[in-house]
N, C-alpha and C positions, 0 to 999 in steps of 0.2 A: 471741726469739719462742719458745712452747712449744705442747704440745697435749699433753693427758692422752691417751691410748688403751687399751682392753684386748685381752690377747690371746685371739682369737680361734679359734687352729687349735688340734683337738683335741690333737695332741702337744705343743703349745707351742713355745719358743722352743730349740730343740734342732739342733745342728749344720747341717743344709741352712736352717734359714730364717735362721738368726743369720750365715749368710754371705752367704744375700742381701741382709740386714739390711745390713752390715757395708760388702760389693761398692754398694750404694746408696748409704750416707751418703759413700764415700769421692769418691763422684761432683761432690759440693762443696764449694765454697772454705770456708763457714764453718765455725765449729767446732763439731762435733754430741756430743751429750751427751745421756745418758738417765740419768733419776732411779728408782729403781725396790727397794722392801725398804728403804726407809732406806741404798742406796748409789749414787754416781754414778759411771758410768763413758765412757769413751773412746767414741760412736758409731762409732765408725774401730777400733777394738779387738775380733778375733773372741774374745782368752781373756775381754777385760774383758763382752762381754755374754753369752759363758756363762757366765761366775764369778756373773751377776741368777738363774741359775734358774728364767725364767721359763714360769709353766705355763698354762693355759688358763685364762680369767677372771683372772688376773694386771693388775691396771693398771702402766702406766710412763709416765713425762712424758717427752715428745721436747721439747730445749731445743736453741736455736741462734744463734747470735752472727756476723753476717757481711754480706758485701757479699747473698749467696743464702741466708738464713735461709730465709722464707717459704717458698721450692720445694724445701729442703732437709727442713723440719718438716710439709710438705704430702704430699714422698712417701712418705716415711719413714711416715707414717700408714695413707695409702693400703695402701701393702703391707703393714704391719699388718692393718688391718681388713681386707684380701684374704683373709687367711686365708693370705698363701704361697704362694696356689694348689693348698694340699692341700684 
């Protein structure tokens, strides 16, 4: 399962929220993966989703493969679109 999203929070995708990111996806069995710049990396990885760079209007596809795809690529978006909460 996937879902495009953009990022949302004015600072982008920079150390507090890529570990929220990160602290989330690890929360499920399947295997979570973000596409994003022409690279893919580990959902579960904090150096691999700072190594995206990503910044405000940035799109990334959340992709997942597992018994918990669907609530894995559902929050993962959520707290995208959140904004982080900043």
């Amino acid at each position: 399962m996937e879902k495009l999203v953009t990022i949302t929070n004015a600072s982008g995708l920079h150390a507090r929220p890529a570990g929220m990111f990160v602290k989330k996806a690890a929360e499920f069995k399947s295997t979570v993966e973000v596409n994003a710049k022409g690279k893919t990396v580990n959902a579960k990885s904090i150096m691999g989703i700072m190594s995206l760079g990503l910044a405000q209007g940035d799109e990334l596809t959340i992709v997942a493969n597992g018994e918990d795809q669907e609530a894995a690529v559902n929050a993962l978006a959520e707290l995208i679109e959140s904004g982080f909460g900043e």
